[in-house]
C-alpha positions as CSV (number, residue, x, y, z in Angstrom):
1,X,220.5,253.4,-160.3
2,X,216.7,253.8,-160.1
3,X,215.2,256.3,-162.7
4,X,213.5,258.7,-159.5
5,X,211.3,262.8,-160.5
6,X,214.2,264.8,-159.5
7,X,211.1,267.8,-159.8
8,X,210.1,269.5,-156.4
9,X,206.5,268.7,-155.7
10,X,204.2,271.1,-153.8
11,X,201.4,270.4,-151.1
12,X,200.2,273.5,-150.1
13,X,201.4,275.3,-146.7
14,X,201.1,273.6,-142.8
15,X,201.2,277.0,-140.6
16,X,202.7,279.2,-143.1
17,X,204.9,276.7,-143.6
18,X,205.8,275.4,-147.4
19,X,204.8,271.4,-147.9
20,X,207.1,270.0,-150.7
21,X,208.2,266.9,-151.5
22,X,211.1,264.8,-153.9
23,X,212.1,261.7,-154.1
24,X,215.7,262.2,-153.3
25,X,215.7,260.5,-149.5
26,X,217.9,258.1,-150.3
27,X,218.4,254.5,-148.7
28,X,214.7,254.7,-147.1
29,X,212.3,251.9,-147.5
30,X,208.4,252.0,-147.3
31,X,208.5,248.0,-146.9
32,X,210.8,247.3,-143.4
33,X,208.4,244.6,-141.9
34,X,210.0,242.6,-144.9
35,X,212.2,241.2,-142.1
36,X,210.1,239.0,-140.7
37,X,208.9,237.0,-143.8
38,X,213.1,236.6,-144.3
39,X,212.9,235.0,-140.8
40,X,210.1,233.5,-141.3
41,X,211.3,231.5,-144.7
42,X,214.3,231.1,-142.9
43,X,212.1,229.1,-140.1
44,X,210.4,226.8,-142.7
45,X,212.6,227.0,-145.5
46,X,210.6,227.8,-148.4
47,X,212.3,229.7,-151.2
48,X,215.4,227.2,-150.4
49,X,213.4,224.2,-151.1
50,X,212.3,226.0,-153.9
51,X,215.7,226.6,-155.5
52,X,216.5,223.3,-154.7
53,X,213.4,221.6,-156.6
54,X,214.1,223.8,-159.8
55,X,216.3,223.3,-162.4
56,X,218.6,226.3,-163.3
57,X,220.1,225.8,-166.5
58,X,221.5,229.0,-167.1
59,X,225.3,229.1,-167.4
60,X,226.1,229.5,-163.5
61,X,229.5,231.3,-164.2
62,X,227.7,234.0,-166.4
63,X,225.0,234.3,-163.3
64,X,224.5,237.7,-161.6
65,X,221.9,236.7,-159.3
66,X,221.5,232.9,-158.1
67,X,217.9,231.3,-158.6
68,X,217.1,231.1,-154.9
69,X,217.5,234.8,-154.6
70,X,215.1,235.6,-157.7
71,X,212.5,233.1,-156.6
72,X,212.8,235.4,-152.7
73,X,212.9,238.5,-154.5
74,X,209.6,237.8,-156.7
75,X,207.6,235.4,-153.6
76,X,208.3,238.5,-150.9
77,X,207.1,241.5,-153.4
78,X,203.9,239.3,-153.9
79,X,203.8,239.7,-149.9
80,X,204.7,243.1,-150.0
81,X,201.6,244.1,-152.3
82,X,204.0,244.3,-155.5
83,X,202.5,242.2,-157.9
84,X,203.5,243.3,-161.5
85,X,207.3,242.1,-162.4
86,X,207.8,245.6,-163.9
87,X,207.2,246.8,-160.3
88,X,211.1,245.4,-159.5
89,X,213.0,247.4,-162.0
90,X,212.6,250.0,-158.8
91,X,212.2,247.6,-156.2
92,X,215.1,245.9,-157.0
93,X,216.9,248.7,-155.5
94,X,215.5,248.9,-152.3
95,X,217.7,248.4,-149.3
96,X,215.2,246.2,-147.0
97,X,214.2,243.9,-150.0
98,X,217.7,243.3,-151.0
99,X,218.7,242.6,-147.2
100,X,215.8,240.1,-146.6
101,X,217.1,238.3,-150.4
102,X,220.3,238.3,-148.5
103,X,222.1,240.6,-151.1
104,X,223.7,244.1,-150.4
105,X,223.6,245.0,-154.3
106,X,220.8,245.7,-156.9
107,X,218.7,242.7,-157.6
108,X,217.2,241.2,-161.1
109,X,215.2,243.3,-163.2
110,X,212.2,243.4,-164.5
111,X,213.8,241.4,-167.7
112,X,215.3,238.8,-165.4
113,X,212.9,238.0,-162.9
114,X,210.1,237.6,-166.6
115,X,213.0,235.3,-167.9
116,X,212.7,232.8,-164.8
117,X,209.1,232.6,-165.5
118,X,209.0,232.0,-169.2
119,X,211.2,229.2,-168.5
120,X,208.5,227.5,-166.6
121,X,207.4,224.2,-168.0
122,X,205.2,221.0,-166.7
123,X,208.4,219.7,-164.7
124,X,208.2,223.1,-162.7
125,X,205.0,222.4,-161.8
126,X,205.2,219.3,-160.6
127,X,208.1,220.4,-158.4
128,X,206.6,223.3,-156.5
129,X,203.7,221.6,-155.6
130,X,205.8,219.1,-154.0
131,X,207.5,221.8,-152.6
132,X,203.8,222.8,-151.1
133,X,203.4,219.2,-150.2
134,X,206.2,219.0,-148.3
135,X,205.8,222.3,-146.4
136,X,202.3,221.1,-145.3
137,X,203.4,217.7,-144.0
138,X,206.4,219.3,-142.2
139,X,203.7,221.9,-140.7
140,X,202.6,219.0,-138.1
141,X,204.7,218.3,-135.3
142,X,203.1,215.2,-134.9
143,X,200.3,212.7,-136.8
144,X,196.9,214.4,-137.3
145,X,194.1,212.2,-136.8
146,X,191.8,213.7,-139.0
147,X,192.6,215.9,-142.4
148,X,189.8,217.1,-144.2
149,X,190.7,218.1,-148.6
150,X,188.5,221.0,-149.3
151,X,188.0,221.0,-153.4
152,X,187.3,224.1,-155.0
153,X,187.7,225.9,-158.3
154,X,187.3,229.8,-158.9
155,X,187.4,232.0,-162.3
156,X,190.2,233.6,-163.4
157,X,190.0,236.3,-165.9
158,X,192.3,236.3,-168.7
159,X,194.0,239.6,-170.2
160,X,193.8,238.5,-173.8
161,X,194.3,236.2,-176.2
162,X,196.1,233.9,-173.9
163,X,196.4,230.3,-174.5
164,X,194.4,228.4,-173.2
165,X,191.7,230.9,-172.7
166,X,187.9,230.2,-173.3
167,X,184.7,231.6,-172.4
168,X,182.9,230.5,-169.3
169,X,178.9,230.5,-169.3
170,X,178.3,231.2,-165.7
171,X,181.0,233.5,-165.3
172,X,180.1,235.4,-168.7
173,X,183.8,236.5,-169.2
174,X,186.7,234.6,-170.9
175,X,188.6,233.3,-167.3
176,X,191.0,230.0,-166.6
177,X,189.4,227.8,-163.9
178,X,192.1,226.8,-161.4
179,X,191.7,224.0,-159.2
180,X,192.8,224.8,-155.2
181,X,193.0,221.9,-152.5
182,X,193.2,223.7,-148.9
183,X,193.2,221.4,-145.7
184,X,192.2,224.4,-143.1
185,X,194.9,227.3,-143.6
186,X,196.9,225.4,-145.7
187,X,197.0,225.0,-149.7
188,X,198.0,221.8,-150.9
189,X,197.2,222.0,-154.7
190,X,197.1,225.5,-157.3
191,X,196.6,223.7,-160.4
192,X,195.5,226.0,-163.7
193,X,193.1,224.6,-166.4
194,X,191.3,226.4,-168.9
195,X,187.4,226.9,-168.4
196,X,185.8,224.8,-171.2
197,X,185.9,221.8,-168.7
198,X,184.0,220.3,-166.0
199,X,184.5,222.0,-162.8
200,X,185.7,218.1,-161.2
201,X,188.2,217.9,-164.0
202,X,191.0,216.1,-162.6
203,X,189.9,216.3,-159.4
204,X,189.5,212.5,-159.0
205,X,193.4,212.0,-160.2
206,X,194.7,214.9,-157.3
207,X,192.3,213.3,-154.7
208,X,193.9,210.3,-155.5
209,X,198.1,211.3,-155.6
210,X,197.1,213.3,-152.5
211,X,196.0,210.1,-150.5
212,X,198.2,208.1,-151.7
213,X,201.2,210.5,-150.2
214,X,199.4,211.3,-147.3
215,X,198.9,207.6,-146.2
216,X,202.6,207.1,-147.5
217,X,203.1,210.0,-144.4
218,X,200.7,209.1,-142.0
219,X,199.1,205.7,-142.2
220,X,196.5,205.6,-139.1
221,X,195.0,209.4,-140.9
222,X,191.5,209.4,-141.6
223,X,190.9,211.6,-144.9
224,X,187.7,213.5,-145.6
225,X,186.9,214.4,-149.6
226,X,184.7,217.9,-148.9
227,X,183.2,219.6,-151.8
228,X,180.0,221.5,-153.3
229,X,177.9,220.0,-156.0
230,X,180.4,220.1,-159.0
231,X,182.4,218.1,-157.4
232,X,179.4,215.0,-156.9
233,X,180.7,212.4,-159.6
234,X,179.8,208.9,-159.3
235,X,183.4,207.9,-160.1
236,X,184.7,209.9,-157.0
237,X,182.6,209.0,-154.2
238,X,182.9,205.2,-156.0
239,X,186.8,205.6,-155.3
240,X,186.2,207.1,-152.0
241,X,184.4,204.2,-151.0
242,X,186.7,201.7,-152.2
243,X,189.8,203.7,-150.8
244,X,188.5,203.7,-147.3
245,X,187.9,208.0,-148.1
246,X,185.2,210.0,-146.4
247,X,183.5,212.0,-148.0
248,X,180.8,215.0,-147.5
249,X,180.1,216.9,-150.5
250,X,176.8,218.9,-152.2
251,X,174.8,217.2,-154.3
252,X,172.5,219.5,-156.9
253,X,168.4,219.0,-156.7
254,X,166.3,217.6,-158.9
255,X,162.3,216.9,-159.1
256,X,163.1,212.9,-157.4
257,X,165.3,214.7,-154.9
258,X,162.3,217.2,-154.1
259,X,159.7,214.4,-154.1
260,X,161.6,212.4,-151.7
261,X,162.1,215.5,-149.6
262,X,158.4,217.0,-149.7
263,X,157.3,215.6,-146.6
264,X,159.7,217.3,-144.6
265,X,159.5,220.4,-147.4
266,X,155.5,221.0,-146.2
267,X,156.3,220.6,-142.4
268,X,158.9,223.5,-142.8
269,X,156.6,225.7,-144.7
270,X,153.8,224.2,-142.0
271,X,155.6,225.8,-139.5
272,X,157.0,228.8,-140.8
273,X,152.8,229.9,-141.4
274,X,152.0,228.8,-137.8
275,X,154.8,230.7,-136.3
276,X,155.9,233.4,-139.0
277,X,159.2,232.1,-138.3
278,X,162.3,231.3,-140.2
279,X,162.5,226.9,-140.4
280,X,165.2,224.9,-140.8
281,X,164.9,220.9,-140.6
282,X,166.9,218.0,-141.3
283,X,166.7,214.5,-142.4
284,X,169.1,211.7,-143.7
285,X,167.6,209.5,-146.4
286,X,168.8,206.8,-148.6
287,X,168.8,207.8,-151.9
288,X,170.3,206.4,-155.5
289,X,170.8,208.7,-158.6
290,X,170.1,207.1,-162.1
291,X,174.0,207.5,-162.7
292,X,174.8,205.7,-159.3
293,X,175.2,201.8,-158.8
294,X,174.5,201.8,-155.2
295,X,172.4,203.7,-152.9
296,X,174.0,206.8,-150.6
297,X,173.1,208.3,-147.7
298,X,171.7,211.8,-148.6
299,X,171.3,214.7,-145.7
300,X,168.4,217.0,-146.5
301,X,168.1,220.5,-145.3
302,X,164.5,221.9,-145.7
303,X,164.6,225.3,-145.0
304,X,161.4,227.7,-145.3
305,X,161.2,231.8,-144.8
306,X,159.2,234.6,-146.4
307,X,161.3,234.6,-149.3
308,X,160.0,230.4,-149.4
309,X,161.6,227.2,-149.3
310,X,165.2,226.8,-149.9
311,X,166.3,223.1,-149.7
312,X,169.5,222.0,-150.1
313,X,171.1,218.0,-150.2
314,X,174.3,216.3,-149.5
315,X,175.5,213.1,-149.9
316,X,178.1,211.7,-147.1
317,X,178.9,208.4,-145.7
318,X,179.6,209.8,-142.6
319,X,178.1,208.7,-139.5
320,X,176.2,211.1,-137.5
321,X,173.5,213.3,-136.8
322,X,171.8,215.4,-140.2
323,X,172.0,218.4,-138.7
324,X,175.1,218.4,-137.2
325,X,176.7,216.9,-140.2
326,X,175.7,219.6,-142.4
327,X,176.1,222.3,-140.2
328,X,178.9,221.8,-138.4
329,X,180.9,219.8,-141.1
330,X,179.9,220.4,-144.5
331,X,179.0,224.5,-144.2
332,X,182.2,224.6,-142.8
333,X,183.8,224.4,-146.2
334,X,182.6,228.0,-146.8
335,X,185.9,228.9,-144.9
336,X,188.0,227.6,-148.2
337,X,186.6,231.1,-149.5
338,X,188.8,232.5,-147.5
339,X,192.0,231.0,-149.1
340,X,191.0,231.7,-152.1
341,X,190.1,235.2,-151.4
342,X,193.6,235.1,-149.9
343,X,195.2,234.0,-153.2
344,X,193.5,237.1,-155.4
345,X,195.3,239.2,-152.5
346,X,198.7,237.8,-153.2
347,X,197.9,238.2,-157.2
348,X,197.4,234.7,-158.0
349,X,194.6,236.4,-160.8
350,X,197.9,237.9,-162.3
351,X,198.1,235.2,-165.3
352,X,199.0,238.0,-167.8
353,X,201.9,235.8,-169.6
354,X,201.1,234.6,-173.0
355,X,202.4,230.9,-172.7
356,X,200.6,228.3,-170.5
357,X,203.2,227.2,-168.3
358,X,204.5,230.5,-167.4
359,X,200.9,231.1,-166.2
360,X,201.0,228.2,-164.3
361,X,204.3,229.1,-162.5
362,X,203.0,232.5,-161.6
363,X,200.3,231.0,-160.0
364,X,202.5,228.8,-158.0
365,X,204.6,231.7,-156.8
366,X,201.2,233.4,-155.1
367,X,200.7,230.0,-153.6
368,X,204.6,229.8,-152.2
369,X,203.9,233.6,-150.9
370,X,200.9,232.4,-149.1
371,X,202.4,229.6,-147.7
372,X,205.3,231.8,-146.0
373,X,202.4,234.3,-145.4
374,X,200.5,231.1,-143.6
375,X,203.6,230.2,-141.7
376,X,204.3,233.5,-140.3
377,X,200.6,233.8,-139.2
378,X,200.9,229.8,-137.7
379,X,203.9,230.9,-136.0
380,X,204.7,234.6,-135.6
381,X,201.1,235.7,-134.9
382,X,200.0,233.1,-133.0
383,X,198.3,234.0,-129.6
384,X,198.5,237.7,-131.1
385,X,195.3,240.0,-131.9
386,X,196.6,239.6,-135.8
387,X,196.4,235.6,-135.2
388,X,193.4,235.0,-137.8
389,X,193.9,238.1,-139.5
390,X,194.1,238.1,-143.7
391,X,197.0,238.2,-145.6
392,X,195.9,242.2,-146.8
393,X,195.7,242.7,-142.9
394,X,198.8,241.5,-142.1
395,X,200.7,243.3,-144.7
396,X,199.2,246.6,-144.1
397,X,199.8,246.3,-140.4
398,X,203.2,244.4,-140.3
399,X,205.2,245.4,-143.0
400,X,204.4,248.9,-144.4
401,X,206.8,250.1,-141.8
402,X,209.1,253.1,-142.9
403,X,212.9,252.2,-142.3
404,X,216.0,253.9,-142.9
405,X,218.4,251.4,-144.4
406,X,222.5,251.7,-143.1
407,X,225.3,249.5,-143.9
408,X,228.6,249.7,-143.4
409,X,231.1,246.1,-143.2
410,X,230.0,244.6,-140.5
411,X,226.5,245.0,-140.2
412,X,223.1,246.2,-141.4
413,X,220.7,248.5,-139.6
414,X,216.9,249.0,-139.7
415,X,216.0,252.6,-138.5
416,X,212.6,251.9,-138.4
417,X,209.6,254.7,-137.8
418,X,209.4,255.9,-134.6
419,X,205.9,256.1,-135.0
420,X,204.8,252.8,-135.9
421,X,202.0,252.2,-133.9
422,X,202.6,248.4,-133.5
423,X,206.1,248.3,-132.1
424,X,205.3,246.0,-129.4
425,X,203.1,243.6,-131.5
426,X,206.6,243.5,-134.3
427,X,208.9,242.8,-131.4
428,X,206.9,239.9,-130.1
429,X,206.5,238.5,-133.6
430,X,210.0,238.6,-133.8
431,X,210.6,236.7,-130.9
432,X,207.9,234.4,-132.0
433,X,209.6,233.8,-134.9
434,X,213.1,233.5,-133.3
435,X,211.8,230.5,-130.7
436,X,210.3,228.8,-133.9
């Protein structure tokens, strides 16, 4: 049973009234909005493909708790807000987590769930993030015309002498650099690499496994490659071009860049003098790097304010106005932010494991818990007031609901608070949910 303070603990007086408290409430769970991620994985299926992709090679008969049910058990704490596996030496006796795992009895430990990861290796990789793959392409109910790959990478800060770990310059910590592919609210690719690399490392190959399945899916899509500046390599926007691959992405100044673009540099600061006015102007130019065998079309932004000029370039082949180009298409991008602010909310920073691949996995399992965190928003939340909100957001609101837990043979029962403020926004989340 879970080790609980059996001590009385005291909170002053409410109208002469004693406040105490214990721990002794019994089946009572802090976490009863855990039911709709177990409808909603049962809706897309997640943590079964999951099982399904991974090989088990335990010795089944000698098995306490299947692989699918670890794998729900450790994806819906990260939802919860549980992101330590020490954390599910308790939590693997609570009544609503082991209901939505589909158990009635005390789930892994702490020591199982950390044995699943350490067994992690490349092949486990590769399998999850077909697993994401797959959950994105069955997320369309019919062909997109248009997906746009937003590339990104972010630090992530190491907890000691990991392997793997390095320092990183810019970042001025030791950190891995994960690579994350989103197409709007959806993540396609969580791939860790250590930081001594180029920020594009790779980038290139998973550009080009990602089009290659997509078209294999959709042949009529049209793809757009969207990046900032690290990602500008001759080599990509060369395959891009050959490939039939749009592409937008940032492409970093230098003094021939600023020479071409003085022209329009002086009217902006022209204007900003004349009217004391912030300027922004645009202008698409031809333009050929040293490093480049061909010239590029090259959108310039020349912006000028009291704090002085601030120009900025990027290279596209796309068709259309400069402005609206960069504007509307290429500042969109800032968005992908968003994910991966959403990933550090599901712990995908939590690469405390010593091994590589273990690491690796861990940061696959924040991904899967976004995904069913994703689907429930695409699904349950739609046309709600909670329909664009954050994964913190969402768990706060929707699933830190107090419930009181009862079972007897024939069914389970969720008391839950009478109090909850949101009752009517659960229910019709639920019936979301249940109309898929």
């Amino acid at each position: 049973m879970t080790e609980c303070y059996q001590g009385e603990l005291g909170f002053g007086r409410a109208q002469r009234r004693a406040v105490t408290a214990d721990f002794s409430g019994g089946d009572i769970s802090s976490d009863g909005g855990v039911l709709l991620l177990r409808k909603t994985d049962q809706v897309i299926g997640l943590t079964a493909a999951m099982s399904k992709a991974l090989e088990d090679e335990r010795r089944q008969a000698s098995c306490a708790h299947t692989l699918v049910t670890l794998l729900r058990q450790r994806v819906f704490a990260l939802a919860l807000g549980y992101e330590d596996v020490n954390d599910h030496d308790h939590l693997r006796w609570d009544g609503a987590l082991q209901t939505a795992c589909g158990r009635v009895d005390a789930m892994g430990s702490s020591s199982t769930v950390g044995r699943l990861e350490r067994r992690a290796d490349r092949q486990a990789a590769w399998a999850l993030h077909a697993v994401l793959f797959e959950q994105f392409v069955s997320a369309f109910k019919q062909a997109p015309a248009e997906l746009i790959l937003d590339f990104d990478a972010t630090d992530d800060p190491v907890h000691g002498k990991q392997e793997g770990r390095f320092f990183h310059g810019y970042y001025d910590h030791y950190c891995f650099l994960p690579l994350y592919v989103t197409c709007g609210d959806h993540l396609l690719v969580s791939y860790l690499r250590p930081s001594n690399i180029d920020a594009a490392k790779h980038a290139w190959a998973i550009l080009s496994l990602l089009v290659k399945h997509l078209r294999q899916v959709w042949p009529a899509v049209k793809i757009v490659f969207r990046g900032d500046s690290g990602f500008c390599r001759h080599r990509m926007l060369r395959w891009c071009e050959d490939h039939e691959v749009s592409y937008i992405v940032g492409l970093a100044q230098n003094a021939r860049l600023l020479d071409k673009a003085s022209n329009l540099m002086r009217v902006a600061k022209d204007r900003f003098e004349e009217k004391q006015e912030f300027q922004r102007l645009f202008h698409a130019m031809n333009y050929s790097a040293a490093t480049w065998d061909r010239q590029r079309q090259v959108i310039v932004k020349a912006e000028h304010s009291d704090k002085g000029a601030n120009p900025r370039f990027v290279v596209t082949n796309l068709e259309g106005e400069a402005q609206t180009l960069y504007e509307e298409l290429y500042c969109a991008r800032g968005d992908m932010e968003n994910r991966i602010k959403e990933q550090f909310q599901l712990f995908s920073d939590r690469t405390s494991c010593h091994q590589w691949w273990p690491n690796q996995f861990r940061l696959l399992l924040s991904s899967c818990a976004y995904v069913l965190m994703s689907a429930l928003r695409r699904l349950g939340l739609r046309q709600t007031a909670l329909a664009k909100a954050q994964v913190d957001t969402i768990r706060l609101q929707l699933f830190k609901i107090g419930a009181v837990i009862i079972r007897n043979t024939r069914r389970i029962r969720f008391l839950l608070s009478s109090s909850y403020p949101r009752q009517r926004l659960f229910a019709q989340v639920a019936a979301n949910l249940e109309s898929g």
